[in-house]
C-alpha positions in Angstrom: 28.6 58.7 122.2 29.7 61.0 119.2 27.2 63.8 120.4 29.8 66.9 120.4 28.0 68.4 117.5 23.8 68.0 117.4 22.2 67.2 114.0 19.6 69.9 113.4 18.9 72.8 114.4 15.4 72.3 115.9 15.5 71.9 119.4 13.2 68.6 119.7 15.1 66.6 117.2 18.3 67.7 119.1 16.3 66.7 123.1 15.7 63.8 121.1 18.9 63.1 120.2 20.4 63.5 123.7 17.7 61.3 125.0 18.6 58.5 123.0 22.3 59.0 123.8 21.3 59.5 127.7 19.5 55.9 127.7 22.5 54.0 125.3 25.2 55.3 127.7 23.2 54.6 131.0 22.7 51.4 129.0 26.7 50.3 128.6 27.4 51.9 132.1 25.0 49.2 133.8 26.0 46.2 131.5 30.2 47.4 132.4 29.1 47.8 136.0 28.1 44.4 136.2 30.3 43.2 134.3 32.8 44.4 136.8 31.3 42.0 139.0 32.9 39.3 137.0 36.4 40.2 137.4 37.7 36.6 136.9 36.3 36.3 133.7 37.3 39.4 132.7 40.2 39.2 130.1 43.5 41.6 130.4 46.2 41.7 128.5 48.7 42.8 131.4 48.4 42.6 135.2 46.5 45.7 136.5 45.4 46.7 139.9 42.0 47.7 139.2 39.8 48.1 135.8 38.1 51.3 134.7 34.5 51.6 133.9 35.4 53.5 130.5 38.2 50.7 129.5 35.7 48.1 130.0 32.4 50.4 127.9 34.9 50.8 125.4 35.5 46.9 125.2 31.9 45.9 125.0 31.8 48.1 122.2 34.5 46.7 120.2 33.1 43.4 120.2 32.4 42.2 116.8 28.8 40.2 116.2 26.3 40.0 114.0 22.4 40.1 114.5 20.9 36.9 112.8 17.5 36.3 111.9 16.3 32.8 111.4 13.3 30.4 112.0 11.3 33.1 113.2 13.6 33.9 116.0 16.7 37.3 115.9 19.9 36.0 117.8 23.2 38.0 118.3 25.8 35.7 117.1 29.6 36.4 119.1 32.5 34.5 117.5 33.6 32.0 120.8 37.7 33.1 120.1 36.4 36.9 121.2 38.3 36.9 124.7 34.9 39.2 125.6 32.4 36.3 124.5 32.6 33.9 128.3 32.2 37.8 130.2 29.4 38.7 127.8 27.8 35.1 128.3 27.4 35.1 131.6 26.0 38.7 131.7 23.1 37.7 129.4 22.6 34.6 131.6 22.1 36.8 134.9 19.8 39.5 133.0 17.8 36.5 132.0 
């Protein structure tokens, strides 16, 4: 989360900080755990026994997209050749 070294020196803008970083990480540790729940549609480039929680964070994270605005409506456009895009799909289907 890149939170080694705080910004300021004031302690409420730095509780602030680790706040947000609390809820983002809490945030990609549910969406990886249920993504977990997936494991067929999970891609992997060689044959493993079991996949990590950090491996798969650090996945979602990679995943290249764009936020779109258009017609009055904000979409988050995934290119369909990302291997991530069916996992990430079907997420966003269940939370919906």
């Amino acid at each position: 989360m890149d939170v080694e070294r705080l910004p300021s020196g004031k302690f409420q803008t730095n509780a602030l900080v680790l706040r947000n970083a609390m809820l983002a990480f809490n945030i990609l540790r549910k969406i990886g755990c249920d993504l977990l729940s997936f494991p067929g549609d999970l891609p992997v480039k060689f044959d493993v026994g079991r996949r990590r929680i950090k491996s798969v964070i650090q996945n979602i994270v990679g995943v290249a997209g764009k936020l779109v605005k258009t017609g009055g409506r904000t979409m988050l456009k995934i290119s369909r050749k990302c291997p991530w895009f069916d996992p990430f799909e079907r997420l966003f289907a269940s939370y919906c």
